[in-house]
Every structure is written in C-alpha cells, then in structure tokens.
C-alpha positions as CSV (number, residue, x, y, z in Angstrom):
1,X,-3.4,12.7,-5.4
2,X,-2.8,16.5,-5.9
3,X,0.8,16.0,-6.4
4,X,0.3,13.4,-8.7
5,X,-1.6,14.9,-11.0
6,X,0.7,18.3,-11.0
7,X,3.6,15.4,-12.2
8,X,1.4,14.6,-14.8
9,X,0.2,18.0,-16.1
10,X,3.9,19.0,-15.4
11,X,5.7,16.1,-17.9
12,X,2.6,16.5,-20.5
13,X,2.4,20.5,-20.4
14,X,5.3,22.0,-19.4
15,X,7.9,20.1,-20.9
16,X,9.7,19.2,-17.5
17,X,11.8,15.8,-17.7
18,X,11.9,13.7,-14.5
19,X,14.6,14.8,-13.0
20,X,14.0,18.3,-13.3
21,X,10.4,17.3,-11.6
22,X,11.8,15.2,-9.2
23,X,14.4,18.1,-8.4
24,X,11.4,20.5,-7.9
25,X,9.8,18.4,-5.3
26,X,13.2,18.4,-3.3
27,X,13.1,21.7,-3.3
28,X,9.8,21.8,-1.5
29,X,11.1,19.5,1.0
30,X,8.1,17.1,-0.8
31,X,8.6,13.8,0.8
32,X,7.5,10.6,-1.2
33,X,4.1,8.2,-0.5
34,X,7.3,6.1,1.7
35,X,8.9,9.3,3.5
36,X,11.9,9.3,1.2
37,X,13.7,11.6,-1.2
38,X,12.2,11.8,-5.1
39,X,14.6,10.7,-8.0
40,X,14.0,10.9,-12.4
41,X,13.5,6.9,-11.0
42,X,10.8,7.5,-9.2
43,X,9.0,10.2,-11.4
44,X,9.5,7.3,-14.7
45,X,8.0,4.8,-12.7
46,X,4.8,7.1,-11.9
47,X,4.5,8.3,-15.3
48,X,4.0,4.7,-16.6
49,X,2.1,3.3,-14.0
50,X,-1.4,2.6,-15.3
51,X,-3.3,2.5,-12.2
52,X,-3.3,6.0,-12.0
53,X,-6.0,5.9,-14.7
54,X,-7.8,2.6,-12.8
55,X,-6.4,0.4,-14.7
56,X,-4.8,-3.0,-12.9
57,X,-2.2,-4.6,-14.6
58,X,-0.6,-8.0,-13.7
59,X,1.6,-10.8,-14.7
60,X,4.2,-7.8,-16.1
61,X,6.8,-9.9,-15.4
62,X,8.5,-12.8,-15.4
63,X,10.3,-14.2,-12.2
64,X,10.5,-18.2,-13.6
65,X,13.3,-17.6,-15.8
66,X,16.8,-15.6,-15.8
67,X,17.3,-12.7,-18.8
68,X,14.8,-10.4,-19.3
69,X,12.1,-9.6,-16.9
70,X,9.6,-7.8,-18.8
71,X,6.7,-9.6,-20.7
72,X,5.1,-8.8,-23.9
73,X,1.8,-6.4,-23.0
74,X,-0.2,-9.2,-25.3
75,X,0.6,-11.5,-21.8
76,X,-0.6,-9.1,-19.1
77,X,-4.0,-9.6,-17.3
78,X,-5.4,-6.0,-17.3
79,X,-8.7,-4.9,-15.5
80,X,-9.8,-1.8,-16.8
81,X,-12.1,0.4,-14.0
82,X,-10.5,-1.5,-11.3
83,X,-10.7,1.7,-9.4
84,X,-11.3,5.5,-9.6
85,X,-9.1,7.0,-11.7
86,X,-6.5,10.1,-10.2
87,X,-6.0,11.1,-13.6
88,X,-7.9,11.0,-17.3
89,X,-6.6,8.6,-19.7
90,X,-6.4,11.5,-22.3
91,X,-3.5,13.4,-20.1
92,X,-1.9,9.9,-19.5
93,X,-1.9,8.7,-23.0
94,X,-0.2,12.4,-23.8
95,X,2.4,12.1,-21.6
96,X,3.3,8.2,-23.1
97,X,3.5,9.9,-26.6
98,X,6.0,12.9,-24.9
99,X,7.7,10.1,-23.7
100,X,8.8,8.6,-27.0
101,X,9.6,11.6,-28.8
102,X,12.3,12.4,-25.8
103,X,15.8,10.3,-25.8
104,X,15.8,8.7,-22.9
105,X,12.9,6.6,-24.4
106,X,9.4,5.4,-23.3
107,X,8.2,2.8,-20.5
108,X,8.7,-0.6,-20.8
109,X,5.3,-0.9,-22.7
110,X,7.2,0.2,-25.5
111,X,9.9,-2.4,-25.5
112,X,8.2,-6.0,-26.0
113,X,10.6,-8.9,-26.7
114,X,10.3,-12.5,-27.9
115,X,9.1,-14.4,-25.0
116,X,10.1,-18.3,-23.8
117,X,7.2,-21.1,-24.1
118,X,5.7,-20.9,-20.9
119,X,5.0,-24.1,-18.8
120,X,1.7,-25.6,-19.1
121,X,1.6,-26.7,-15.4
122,X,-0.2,-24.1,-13.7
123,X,-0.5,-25.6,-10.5
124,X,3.0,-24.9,-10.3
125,X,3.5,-22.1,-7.9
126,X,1.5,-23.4,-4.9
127,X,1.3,-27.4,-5.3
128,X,3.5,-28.9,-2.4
129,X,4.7,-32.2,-1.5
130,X,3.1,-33.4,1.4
131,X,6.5,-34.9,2.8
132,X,9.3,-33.2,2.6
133,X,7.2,-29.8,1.4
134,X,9.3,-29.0,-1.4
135,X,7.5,-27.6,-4.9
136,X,5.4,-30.2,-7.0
137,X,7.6,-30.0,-10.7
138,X,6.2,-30.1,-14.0
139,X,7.4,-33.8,-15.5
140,X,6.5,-34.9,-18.9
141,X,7.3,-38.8,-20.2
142,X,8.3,-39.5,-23.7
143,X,5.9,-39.2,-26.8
144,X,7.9,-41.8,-28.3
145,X,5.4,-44.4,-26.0
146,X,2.9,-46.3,-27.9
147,X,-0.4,-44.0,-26.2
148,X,1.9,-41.0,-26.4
149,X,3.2,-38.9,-23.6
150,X,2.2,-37.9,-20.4
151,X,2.2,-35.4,-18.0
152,X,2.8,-35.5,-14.3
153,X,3.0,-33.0,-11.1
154,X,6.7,-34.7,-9.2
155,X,8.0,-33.7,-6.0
156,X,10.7,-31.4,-6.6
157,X,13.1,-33.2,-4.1
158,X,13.0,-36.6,-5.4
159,X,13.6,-34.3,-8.6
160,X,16.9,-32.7,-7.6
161,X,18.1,-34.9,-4.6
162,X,16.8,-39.0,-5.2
163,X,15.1,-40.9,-3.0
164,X,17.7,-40.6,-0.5
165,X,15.7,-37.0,0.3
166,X,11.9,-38.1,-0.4
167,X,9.9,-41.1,-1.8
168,X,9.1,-40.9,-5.9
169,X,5.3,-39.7,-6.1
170,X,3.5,-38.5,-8.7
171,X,0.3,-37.2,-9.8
172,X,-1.2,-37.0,-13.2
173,X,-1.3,-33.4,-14.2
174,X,-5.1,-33.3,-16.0
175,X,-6.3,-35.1,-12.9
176,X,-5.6,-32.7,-10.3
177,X,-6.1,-29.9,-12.4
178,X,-9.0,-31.1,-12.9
179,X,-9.9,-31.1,-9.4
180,X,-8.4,-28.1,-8.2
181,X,-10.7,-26.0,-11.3
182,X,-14.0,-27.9,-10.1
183,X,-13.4,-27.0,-6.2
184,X,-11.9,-23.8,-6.8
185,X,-14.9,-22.5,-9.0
186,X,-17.5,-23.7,-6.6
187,X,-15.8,-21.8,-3.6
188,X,-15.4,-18.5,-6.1
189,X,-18.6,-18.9,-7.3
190,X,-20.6,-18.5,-3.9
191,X,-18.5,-15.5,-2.9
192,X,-19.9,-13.9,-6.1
193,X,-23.8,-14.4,-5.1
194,X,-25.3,-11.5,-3.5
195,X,-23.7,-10.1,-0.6
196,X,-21.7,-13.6,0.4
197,X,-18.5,-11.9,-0.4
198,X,-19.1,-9.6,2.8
199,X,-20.7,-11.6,4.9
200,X,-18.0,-14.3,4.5
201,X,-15.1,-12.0,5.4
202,X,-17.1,-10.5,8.3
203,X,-17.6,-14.0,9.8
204,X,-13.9,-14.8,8.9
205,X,-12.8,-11.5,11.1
206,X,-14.9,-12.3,13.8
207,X,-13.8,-16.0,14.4
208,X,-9.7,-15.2,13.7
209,X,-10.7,-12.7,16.5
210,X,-12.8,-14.1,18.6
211,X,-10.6,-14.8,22.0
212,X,-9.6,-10.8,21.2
213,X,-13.2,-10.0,21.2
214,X,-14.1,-12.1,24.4
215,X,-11.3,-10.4,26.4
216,X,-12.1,-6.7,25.2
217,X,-16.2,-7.4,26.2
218,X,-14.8,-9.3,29.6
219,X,-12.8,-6.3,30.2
220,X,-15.6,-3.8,29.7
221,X,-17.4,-5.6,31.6
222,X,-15.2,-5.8,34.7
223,X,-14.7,-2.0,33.8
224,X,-17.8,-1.2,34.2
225,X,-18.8,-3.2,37.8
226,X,-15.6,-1.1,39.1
227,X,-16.7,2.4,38.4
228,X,-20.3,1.5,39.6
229,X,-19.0,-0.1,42.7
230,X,-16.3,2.6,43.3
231,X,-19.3,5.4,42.5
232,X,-21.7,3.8,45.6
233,X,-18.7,3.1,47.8
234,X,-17.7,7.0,47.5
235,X,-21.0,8.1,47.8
236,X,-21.4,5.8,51.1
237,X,-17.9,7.6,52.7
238,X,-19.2,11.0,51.8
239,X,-22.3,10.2,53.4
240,X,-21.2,9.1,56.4
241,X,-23.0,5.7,56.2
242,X,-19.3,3.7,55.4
243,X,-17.9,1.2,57.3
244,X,-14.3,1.7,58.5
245,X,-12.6,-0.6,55.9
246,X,-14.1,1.4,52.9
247,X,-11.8,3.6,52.7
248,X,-8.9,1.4,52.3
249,X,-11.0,-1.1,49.9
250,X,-12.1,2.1,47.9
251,X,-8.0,2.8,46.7
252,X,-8.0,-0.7,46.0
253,X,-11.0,-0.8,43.7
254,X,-9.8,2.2,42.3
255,X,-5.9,0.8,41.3
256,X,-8.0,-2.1,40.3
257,X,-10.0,0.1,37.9
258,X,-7.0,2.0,36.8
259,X,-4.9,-1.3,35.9
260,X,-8.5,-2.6,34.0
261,X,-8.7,0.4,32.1
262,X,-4.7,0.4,30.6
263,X,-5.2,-3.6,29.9
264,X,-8.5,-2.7,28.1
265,X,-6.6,1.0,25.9
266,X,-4.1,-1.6,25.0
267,X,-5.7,-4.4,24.1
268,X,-8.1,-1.9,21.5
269,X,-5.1,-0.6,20.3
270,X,-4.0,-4.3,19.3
271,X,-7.3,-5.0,17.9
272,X,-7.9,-3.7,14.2
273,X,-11.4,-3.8,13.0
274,X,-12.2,-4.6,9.4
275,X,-13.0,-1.5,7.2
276,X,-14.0,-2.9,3.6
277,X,-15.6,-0.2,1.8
278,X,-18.1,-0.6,-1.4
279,X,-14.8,-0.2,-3.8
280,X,-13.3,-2.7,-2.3
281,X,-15.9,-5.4,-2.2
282,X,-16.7,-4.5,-5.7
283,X,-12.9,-4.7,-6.6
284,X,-12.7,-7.8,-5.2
285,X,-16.1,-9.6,-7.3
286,X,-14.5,-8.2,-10.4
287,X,-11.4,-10.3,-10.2
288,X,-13.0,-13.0,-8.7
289,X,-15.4,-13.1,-11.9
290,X,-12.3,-12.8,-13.9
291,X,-11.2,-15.8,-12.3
292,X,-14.4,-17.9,-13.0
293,X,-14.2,-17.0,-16.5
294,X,-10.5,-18.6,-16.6
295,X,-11.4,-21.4,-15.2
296,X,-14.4,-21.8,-17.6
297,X,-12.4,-21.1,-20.5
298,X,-12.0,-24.3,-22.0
299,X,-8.6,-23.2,-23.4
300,X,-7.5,-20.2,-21.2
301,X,-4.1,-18.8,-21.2
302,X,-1.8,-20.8,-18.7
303,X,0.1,-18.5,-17.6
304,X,-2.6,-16.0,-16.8
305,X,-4.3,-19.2,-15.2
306,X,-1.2,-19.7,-12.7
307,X,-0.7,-16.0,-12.1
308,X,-4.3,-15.3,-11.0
309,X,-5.4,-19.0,-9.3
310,X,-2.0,-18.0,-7.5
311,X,-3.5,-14.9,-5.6
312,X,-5.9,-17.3,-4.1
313,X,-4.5,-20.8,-3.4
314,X,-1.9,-20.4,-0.5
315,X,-1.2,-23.8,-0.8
316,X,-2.0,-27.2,-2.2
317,X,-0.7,-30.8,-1.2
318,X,-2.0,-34.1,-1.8
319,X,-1.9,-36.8,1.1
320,X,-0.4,-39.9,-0.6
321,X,-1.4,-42.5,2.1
322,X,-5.1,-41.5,2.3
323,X,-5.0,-39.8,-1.8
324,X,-6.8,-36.6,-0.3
325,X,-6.3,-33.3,-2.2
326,X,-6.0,-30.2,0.5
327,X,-6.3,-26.8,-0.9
328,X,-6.5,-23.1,1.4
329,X,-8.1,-21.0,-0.2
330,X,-7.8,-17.2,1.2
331,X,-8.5,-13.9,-0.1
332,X,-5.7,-11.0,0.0
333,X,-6.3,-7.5,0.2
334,X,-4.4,-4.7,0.8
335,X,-2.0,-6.7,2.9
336,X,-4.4,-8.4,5.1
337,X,-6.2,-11.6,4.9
338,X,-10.0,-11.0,4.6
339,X,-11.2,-15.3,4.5
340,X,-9.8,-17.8,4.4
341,X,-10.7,-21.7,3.8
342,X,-9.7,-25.3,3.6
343,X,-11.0,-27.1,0.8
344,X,-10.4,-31.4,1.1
345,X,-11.5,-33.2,-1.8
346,X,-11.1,-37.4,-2.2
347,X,-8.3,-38.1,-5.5
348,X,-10.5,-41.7,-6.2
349,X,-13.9,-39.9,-6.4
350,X,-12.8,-36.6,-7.7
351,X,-10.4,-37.5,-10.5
352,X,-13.5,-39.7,-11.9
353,X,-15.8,-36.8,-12.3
C-alpha cells in the first residue's frame, strides 16, 4: 500500500513519468505484488486503475468480437465504495489530469470509440447444450413472418456442423430468460436476508469438506489415545510394575504415534479454513443487490445483464427429453468458491408463469 501511494504522490507531485518511477524501484531492488521486475507498463496500468480509490469496475472490455477491445465508460458496471480506498480520489483525479497534459497520452478512459450493437441474448455465455455441450447461440427468424420474428437460444453445433454433429433443438429465448431471472432472483434474494449470506457459505465449506474434517477429528482422536496410552505404559516401566513385553510394545506405540502425528501436520496443511471477513461479506451483498436490481429492471442493460448473471451462473443446460432447466449457481471470491447450488426448474410449468 505504501509503495503505492508514493507512485501516486510521485506521478501527481514530482513530475516523475513511469518509466523514470519504474526505474527508481529497480534501483531499490523493489520487486512487484508478482515477484517481478517494474516497467513504464506496469506503473500506467496502476496509475489508471480505479480500485485504488474503491472503486470496481467491470465489463471494460469486450472479448465477443475482433478490433478493439476497450468499451465506451457509459458501458462499464462501476461500484463505487466497493472497498477501502489506498488512495483519495482527489490525488487520483490529479494524476488523470497530469496525464493528459503529457504526450504519451491518458488511460484508456480517455479514448472511447463507437461501439458494435451488442447481442440481446444474455444467457449467452453460460447456456449449454445438454448433448454435445457446445454453446447455446443467439438465432433470430425472419420479421418478414405474418406474427413477426422470433427469437431462439440453438445449439451451437447443429449451428456450425449439421445434424450430422447434434440433433436441431431450440428454445424460445423470452421463455428461458424468463425462467432463469425468476429462479436466479429467488436464490440471490435469500443470500441478501440477514446473515444467510454467511451462514450459507459456512455450511457450503463444511460439507465440500466434510470427509477432510472426519479424518483430521479421527486422527486427533487416535492421536490422543496414543500419547495417553504411551504416558501410563512409561510410567508402568519406570515403576517397575510392567510386564516384559512393554517395552517392545511401548516403541511400537510410539512409531505408531509418530507416523499419526506426520499423517495428521499434513493433512492440516492440505486443509484451508474459510476466512471471510466483514469487507468481504459486505462486498459480496452489494453486488448481489446490484444484481437483483438488474434483474428487476424491466429494461436493464443486456450486456451488463450477461456480464454480471455471468459471475454467478457456472452453467445452464436444458434436458430436452424430460424439458427440465438445470442452473449452478456458485459464488466466486477471490479465487475460491464460497457456495455453490443446483437450481432445477420444470420448462412446461415454468415457462407458463
């Protein structure tokens, strides 16, 4: 945090460019947050990231199409006070304007472009086919049809390959929107009531590592019978009161022990417990809220709509012999999965709500 605050103050106040701050930090034999070697790259790249203000910013980019990459900022999803901030927004905001004024131009920020229509299927990213697995496509049918056109979710091998690959199925796109907002914002919403959020990732841990748990506490256990049983059987030598066997059972008990106690170091050194402090917890609510309101929105952003819904649906498919929607839902933080759940929901009864 110290160092990146003195990049800051160092850009904003002393007139330093990146590479003379990255050079500087060389020269201190400063390694980076990954262990490597600081470049002007790498000092840019901190100089315009936002979250060092608390600010989260997605959907910055666009990976669907070839060309340009960066989105206009009036696209991103931005959640200000996502976290403590390193630095005040005042001494970021200064160092944007220095960046300007200075040849080698601003961040990206300051470059928006036109952008493509994006598609309106926003189940896109994470509907599969429930044969050959590839990606449910976008599809719509001609609006030259008497009751216009429509719009369908196809499986993206039939698409590309015929029905030599996989059988033509189809599903019609409002419908299983339709279904995926309703289930998804009845899971989202009970996370969000009272402390559900934190009791539902504790009971996620615990069962994901429940046959870890049982063998640590069996372990301890065992671990514990040994050393009392070793602790009487010495105590019955040094007394005099021991049979004659004692002594050779005793070293057995006690490479017994020894053998008990490595198993039980390394199986607590496989185990990792979950630490989910207040900030997080409180992180995670705000987005999930954020999500809610997307899905109430009765004309929200689609592309906001697939980029978010897409950091919690792992994966959708619809079972075309029984017409049953599957959805996991999981939540993603840092890295790790904190809960996870299947949601099933019937096409025939759903698709008439």
């Amino acid at each position: 945090m110290d160092i990146i605050r003195w990049i800051f103050n160092q850009y904003a106040h002393e007139n330093m460019g990146y590479k003379k701050i990255s050079s500087m930090q060389i020269e201190k034999e400063v390694p980076t947050q990954k262990g490597g070697q600081w470049s002007a790259s790498t000092i840019r790249a901190i100089i315009f990231n936002e979250s060092y203000i608390g600010r989260r910013c997605w959907n910055k980019q666009d990976y669907q199409t070839s060309g340009k990459k960066w989105r206009d900022r009036s696209e991103w999803i931005i959640t200000e006070n996502a976290h403590p901030a390193i630095i005040t927004e005042e001494l970021f905001n200064l160092c944007q304007e220095r960046a300007k004024t200075k040849q080698n131009g601003g961040g990206v920020t300051h470059h928006p472009f036109q952008l493509k229509p994006s598609s309106p299927f926003w189940l896109r990213s994470f509907f599969f086919c429930d044969k050959c697995g590839s990606k449910m496509l976008g599809h719509s049918t001609s609006t030259t049809r008497k009751y216009g056109g429509q719009r369908y979710y196809v499986c993206g091998g039939y698409m590309r390959k015929g029905k030599q690959f996989c059988e033509y199925t189809s599903w019609r796109k409002e419908s299983i929107e339709r279904i995926i907002t309703s289930k998804l914002r009845t899971a989202v919403l009970r996370l969000t009531l009272d402390n559900q959020l934190e009791q539902a990732t504790l009971s996620y841990h615990q069962e994901t590592n429940k046959q870890m748990l049982s063998a640590i506490s069996t372990l301890e256990t065992e671990i514990e019978f040994l050393r009392k049983k070793t602790t009487d059987m010495q105590a019955d030598i040094n007394s005099g009161r021991a049979k004659p066997f004692y002594k050779d059972l005793l070293e057995e008990m006690k490479s017994e022990l020894q053998a008990k106690e490595t198993e039980h170091t390394e199986a607590l050194r496989g185990y990792k417990p979950m630490v989910l402090d207040a900030g997080a917890l409180q992180l995670i609510q705000h987005e999930l809220k954020k999500l809610i309101e997307l899905l109430d929105d009765e004309m929200p952003s689609v592309e906001q709509l697939n980029i978010m819904v897409s950091k919690y649906v792992q994966k959708l498919i619809v079972q075309r012999e029984t017409k049953t929607v599957h959805l996991t839902f999981h939540i993603v933080h840092d890295g790790n999965t904190l809960y996870e759940k299947s949601i099933a929901a019937d096409w025939d009864v759903s698709s008439r709500l």
